[in-house]
One Martini backbone bead per residue (centre of mass of N, CA, C, O) as a GRO file, in nm:
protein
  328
    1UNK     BB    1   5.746   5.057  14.182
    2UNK     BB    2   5.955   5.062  13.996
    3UNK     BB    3   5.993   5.255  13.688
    4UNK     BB    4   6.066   5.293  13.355
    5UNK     BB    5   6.289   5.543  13.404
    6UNK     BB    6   6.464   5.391  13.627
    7UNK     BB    7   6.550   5.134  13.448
    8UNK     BB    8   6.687   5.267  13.229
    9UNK     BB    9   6.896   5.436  13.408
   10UNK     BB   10   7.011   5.103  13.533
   11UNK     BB   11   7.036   4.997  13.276
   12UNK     BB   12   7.219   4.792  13.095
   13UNK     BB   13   7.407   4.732  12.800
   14UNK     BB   14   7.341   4.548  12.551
   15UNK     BB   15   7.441   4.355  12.285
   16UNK     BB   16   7.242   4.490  12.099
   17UNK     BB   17   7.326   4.761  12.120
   18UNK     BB   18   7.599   4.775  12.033
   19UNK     BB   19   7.528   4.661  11.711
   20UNK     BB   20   7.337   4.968  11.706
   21UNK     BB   21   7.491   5.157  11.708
   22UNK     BB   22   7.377   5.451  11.556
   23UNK     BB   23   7.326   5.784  11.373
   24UNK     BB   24   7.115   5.973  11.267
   25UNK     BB   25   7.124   5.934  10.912
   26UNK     BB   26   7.309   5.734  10.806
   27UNK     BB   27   7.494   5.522  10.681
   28UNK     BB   28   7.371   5.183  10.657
   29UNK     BB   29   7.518   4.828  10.718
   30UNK     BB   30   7.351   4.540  10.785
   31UNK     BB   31   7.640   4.355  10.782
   32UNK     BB   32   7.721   4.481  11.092
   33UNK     BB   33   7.512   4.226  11.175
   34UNK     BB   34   7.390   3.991  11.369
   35UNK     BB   35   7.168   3.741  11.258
   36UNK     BB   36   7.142   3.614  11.553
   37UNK     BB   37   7.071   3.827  11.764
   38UNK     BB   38   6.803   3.934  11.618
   39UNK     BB   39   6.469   3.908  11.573
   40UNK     BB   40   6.248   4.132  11.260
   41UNK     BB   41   5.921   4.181  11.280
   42UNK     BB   42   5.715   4.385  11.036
   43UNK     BB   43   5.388   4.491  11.176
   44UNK     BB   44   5.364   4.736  10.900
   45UNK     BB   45   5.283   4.679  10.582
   46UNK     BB   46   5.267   4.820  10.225
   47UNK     BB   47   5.168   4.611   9.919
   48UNK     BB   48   5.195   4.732   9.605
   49UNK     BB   49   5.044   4.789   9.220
   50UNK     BB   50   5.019   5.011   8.965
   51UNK     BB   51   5.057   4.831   8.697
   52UNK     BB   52   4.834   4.712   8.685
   53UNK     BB   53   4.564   4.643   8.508
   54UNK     BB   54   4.364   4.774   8.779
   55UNK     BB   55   4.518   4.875   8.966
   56UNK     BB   56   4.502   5.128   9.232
   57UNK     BB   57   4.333   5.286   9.503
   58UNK     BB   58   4.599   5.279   9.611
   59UNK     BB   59   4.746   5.519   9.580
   60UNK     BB   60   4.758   5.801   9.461
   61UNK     BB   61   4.804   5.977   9.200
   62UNK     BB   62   5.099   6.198   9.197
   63UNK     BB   63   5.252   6.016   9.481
   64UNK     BB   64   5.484   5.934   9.581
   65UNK     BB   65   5.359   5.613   9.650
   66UNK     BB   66   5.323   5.617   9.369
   67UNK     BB   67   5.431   5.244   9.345
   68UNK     BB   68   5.606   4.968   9.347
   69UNK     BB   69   5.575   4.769   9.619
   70UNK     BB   70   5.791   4.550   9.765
   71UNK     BB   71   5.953   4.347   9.946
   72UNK     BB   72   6.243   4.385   9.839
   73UNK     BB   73   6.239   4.696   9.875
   74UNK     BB   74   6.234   4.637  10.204
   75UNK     BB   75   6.544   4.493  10.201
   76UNK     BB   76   6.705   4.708  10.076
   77UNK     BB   77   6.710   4.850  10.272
   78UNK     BB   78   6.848   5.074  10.506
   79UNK     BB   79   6.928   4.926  10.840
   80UNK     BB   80   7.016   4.823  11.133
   81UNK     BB   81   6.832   4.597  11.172
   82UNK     BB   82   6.726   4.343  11.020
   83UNK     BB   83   6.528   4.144  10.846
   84UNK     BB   84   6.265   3.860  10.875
   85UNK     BB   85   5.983   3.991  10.856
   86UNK     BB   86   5.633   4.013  10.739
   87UNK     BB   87   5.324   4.232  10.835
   88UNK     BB   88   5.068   4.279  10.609
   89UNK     BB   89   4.865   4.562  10.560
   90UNK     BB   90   4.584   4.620  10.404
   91UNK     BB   91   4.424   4.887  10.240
   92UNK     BB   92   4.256   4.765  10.010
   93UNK     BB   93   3.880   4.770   9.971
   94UNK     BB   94   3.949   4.517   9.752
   95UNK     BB   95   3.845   4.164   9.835
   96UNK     BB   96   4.118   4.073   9.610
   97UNK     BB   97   4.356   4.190   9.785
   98UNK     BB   98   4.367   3.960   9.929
   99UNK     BB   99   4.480   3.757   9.750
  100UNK     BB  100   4.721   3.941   9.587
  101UNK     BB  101   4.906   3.853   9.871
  102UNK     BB  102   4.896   3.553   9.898
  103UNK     BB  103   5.040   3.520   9.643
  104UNK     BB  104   5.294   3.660   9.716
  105UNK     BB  105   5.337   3.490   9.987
  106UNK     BB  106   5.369   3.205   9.845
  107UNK     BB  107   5.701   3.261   9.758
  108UNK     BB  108   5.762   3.456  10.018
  109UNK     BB  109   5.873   3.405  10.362
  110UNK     BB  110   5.877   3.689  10.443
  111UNK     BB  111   5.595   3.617  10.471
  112UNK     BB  112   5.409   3.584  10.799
  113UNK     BB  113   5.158   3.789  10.699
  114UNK     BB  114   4.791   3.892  10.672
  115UNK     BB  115   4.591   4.203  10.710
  116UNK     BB  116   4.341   4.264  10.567
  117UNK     BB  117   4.034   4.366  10.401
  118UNK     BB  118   3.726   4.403  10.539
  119UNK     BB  119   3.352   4.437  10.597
  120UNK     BB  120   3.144   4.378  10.876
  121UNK     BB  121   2.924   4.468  10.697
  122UNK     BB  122   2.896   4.295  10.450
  123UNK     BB  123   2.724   4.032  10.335
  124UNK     BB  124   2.995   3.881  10.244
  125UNK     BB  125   3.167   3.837  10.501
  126UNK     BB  126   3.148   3.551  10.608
  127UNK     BB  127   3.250   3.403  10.337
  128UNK     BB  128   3.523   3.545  10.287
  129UNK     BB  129   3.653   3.476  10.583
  130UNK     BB  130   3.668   3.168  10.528
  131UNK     BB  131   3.851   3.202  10.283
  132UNK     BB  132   4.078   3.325  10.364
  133UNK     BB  133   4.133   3.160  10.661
  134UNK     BB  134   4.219   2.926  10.550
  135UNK     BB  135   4.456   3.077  10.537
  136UNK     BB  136   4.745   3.097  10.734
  137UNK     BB  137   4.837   3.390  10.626
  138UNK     BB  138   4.571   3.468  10.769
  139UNK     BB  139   4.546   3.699  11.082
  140UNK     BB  140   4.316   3.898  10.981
  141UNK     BB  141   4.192   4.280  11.029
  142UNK     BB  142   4.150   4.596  10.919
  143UNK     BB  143   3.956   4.862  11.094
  144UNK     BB  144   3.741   5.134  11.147
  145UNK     BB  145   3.647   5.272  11.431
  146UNK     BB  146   3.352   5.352  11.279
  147UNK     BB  147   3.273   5.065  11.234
  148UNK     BB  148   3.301   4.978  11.566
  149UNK     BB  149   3.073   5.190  11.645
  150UNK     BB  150   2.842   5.100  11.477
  151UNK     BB  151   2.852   4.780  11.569
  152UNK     BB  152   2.786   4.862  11.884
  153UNK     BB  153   2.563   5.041  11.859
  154UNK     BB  154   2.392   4.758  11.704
  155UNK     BB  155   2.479   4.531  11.863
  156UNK     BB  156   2.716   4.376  11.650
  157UNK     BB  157   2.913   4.095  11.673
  158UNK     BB  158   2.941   3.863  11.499
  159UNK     BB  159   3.181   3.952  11.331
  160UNK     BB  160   3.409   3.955  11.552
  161UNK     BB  161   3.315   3.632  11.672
  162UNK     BB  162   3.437   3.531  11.343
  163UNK     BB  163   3.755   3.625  11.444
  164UNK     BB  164   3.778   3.416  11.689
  165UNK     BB  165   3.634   3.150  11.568
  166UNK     BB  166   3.954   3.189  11.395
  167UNK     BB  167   4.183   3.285  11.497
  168UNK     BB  168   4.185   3.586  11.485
  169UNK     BB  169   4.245   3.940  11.414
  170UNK     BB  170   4.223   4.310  11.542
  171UNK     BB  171   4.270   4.593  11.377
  172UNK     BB  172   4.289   4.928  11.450
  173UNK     BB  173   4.179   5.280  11.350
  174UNK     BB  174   4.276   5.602  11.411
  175UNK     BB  175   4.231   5.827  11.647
  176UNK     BB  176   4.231   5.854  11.983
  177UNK     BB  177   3.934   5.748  12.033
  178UNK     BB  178   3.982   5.418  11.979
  179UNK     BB  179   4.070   5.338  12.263
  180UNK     BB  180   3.766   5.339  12.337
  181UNK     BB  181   3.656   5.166  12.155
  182UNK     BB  182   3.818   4.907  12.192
  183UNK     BB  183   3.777   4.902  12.515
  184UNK     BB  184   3.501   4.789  12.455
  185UNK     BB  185   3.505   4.534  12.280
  186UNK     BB  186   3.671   4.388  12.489
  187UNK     BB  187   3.430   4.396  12.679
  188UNK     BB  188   3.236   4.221  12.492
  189UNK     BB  189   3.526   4.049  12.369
  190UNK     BB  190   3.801   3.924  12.544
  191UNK     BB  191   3.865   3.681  12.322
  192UNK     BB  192   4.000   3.882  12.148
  193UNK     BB  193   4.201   4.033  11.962
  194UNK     BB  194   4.386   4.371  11.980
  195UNK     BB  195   4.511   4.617  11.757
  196UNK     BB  196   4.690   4.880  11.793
  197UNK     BB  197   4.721   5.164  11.567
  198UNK     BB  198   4.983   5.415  11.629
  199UNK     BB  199   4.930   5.487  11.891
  200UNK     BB  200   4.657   5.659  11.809
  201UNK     BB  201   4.719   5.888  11.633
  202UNK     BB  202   4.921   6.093  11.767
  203UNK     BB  203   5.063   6.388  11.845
  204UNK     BB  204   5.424   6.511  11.878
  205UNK     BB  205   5.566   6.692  12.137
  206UNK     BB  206   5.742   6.849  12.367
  207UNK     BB  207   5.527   6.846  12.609
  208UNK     BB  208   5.400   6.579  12.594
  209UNK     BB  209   5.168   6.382  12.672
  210UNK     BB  210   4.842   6.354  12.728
  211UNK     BB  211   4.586   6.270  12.935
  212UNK     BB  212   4.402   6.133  12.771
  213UNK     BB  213   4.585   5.950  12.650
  214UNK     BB  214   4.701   5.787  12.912
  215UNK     BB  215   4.408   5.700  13.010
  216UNK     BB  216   4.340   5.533  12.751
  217UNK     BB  217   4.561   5.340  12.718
  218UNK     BB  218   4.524   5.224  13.041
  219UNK     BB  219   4.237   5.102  12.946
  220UNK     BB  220   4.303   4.946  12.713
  221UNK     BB  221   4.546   4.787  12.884
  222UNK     BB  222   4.292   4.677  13.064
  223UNK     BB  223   4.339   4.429  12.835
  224UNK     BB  224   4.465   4.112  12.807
  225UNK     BB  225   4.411   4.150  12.444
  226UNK     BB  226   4.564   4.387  12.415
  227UNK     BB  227   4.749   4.577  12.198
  228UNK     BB  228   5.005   4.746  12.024
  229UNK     BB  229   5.191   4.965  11.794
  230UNK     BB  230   5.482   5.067  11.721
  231UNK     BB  231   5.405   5.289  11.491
  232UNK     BB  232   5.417   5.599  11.357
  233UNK     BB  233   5.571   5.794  11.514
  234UNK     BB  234   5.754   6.002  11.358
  235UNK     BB  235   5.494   6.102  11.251
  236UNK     BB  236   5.370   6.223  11.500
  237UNK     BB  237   5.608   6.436  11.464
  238UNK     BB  238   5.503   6.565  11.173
  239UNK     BB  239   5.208   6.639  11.237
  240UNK     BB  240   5.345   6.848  11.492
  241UNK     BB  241   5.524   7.018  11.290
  242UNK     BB  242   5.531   6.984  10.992
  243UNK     BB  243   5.773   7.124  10.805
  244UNK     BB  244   5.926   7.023  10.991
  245UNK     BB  245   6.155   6.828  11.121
  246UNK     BB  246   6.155   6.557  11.280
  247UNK     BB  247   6.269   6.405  11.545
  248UNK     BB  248   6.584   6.156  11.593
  249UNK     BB  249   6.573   6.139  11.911
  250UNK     BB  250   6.470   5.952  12.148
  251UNK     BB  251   6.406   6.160  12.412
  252UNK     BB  252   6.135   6.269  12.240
  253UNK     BB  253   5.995   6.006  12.299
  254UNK     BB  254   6.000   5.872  12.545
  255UNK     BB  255   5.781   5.954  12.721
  256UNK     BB  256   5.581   5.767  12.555
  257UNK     BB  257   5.704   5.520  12.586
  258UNK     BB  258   5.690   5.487  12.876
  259UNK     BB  259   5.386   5.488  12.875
  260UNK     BB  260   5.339   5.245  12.721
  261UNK     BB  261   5.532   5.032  12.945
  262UNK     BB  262   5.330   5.116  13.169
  263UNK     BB  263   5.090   4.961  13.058
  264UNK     BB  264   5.153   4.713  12.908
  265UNK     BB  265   5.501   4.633  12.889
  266UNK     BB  266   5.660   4.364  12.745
  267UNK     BB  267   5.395   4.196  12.627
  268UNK     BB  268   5.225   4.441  12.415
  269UNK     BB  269   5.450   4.519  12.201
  270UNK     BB  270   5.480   4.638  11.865
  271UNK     BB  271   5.683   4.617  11.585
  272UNK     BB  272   5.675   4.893  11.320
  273UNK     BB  273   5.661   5.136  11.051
  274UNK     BB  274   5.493   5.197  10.775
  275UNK     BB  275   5.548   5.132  10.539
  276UNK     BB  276   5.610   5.376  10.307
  277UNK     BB  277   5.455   5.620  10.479
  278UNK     BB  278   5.698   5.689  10.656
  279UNK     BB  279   5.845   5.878  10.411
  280UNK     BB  280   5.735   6.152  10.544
  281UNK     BB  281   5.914   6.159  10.754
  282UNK     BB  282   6.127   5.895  10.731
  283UNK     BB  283   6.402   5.714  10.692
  284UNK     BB  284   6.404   5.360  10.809
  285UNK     BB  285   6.654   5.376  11.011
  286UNK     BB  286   6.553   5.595  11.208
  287UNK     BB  287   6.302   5.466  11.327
  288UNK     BB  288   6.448   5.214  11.406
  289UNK     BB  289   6.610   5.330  11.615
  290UNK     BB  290   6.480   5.468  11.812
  291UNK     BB  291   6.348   5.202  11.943
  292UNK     BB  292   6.595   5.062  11.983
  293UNK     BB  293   6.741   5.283  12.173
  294UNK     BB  294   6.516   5.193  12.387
  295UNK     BB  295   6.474   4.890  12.391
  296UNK     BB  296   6.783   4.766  12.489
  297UNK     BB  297   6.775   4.876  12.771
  298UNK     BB  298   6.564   4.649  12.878
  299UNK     BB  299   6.669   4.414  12.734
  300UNK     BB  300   6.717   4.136  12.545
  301UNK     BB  301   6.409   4.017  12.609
  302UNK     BB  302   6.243   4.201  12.530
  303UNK     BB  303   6.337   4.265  12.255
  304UNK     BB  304   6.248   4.003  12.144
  305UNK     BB  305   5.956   4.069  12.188
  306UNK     BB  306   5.902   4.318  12.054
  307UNK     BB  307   6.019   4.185  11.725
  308UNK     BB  308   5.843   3.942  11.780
  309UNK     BB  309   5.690   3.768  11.963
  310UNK     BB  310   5.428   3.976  12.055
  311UNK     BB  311   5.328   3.905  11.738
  312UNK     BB  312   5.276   3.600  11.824
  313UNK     BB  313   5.056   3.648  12.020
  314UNK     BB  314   4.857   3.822  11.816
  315UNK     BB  315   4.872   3.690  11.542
  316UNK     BB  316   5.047   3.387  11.467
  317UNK     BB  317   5.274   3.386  11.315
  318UNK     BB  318   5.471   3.242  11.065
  319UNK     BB  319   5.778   3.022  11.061
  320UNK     BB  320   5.924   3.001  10.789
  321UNK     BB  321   6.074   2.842  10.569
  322UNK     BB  322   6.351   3.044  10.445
  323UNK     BB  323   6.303   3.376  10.534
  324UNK     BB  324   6.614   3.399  10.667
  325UNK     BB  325   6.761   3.455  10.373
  326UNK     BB  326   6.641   3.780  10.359
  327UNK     BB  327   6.855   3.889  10.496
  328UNK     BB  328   7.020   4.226  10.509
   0.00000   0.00000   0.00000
């Protein structure tokens, strides 16, 4: 079976890589993408308002990120390829931050997901999840794997089975053992769709993918509804680089990205970017370009995949109508 290194280098370069060859932290003007030739939904992105009357649990006062961060200000940002669509994931562990996402996205078709933020453990777990879930553009809840860890020992499986039977999904997050975590979970219920948050939240550095986190990538991919998320890249190599700037260069994420598409394929890898908190790493067109000149190689249909299909199979995102008006 031909390896996914050796059809890189035998993939001709596509008509959408053409388009964006950027090189990287350049200024770039979104005006020079053709909004036609791919859609690009970021399922990834948190938005909050410490302005509000109640505040914000998340993020703490004094810090970069503490700021009123909305949907306009991640469509102004410079971009290589233009977004049309964000599934939202919720930080803040108040059940009403559930509702003032939805209030959100009620007015802007660029929202065409939510994943929300609530307890499995909860005793008004199930109350609250039949609320939201109400609404279709609640897709889903994302939960710490320390919290799945503790409902699979505790063998209460019925939080998670009431996520299926809304045809919801779960993102987990976490350090890299996450993936084993996750890995039981589906095999205890394997219709239940699982978003794996961050490539498992690994350091990246030039040494290459670890022993450990490849087999354990590989077993988590071996459950046919488990997906992974390429979001969080550039800061895995901030956070082992340290205060060196982390590298912007596609050649040195390869090697791990080989590992995802290796594991994965083609159809359960989704696009995410981690915005605002990505901008500790890098600045939002420079991800975003690492990506782009990764999957472009593999073909116009994978990238399609890539940038918005796999998340449409994964979350179940709505394609409202007017979404694409706010491409820029």
């Amino acid at each position: 079976m031909t390896t996914r290194r050796i059809f890189l280098k035998q993939a001709a370069a596509s008509t959408i890589a053409a388009t964006t060859a950027i090189t990287c932290n350049q200024n770039i003007s979104a005006k020079s993408i053709n909004r036609n030739v791919l859609d690009v939904i970021d399922c990834h992105t948190h938005f909050y308002d410490p302005s509000r009357p109640q505040g914000v649990p998340w993020p703490r006062k004094n810090t970069p990120l503490y700021r009123t961060v909305l949907p306009k200000h991640l469509r102004a940002l410079p971009k290589p390829a233009p977004l049309s669509g964000t599934v939202i994931v919720e930080a803040s562990r108040w059940v009403e931050d559930n509702q003032w996402l939805l209030d959100l996205a009620k007015e802007d078709p660029f929202i065409v997901g939510i994943v929300g933020n609530l307890q499995p453990q909860s005793e008004t777990f199930a109350a609250d999840l039949k609320r939201f879930a109400a609404n279709r553009l609640y897709r889903g809840i994302r939960v710490s794997y320390k919290v799945t860890d503790q409902l699979l020992a505790k063998k209460n499986l019925k939080p998670f089975q009431l996520l299926a039977e809304h045809d919801l999904e779960l993102d987990i997050n976490g350090p890299p053992t996450m993936l084993e975590t996750a890995a039981r979970l589906s095999t205890e219920l394997p219709e239940l769709r699982i978003v794996i948050n961050h490539i498992g939240n690994i350091s990246l550095d030039e040494k290459g993918p670890q022993r450990e986190w490849i087999a354990a990538m590989k077993k988590a991919a071996s459950h046919e509804n488990m997906f992974c998320k390429v979001s969080a890249l550039v800061e895995g190599a901030h956070r082992a680089n340290g205060e060196k700037k982390p590298p912007c260069d596609v050649d040195f994420y390869r090697p791990y990205l080989d590992v995802l598409w290796d594991a994965f394929g083609d159809d359960r890898l989704i696009y995410g970017s981690n915005w605002p908190v990505s901008d500790r790493a890098a600045d939002y067109a420079t991800l975003q370009q690492i990506v782009l000149d990764y999957v472009t190689q593999l073909g116009p249909e994978q990238t399609k995949k890539f940038f918005s299909l796999n998340a449409q199979a994964a979350y179940k995102w709505l394609d409202r109508k007017g979404r694409n008006q706010h491409i820029r």
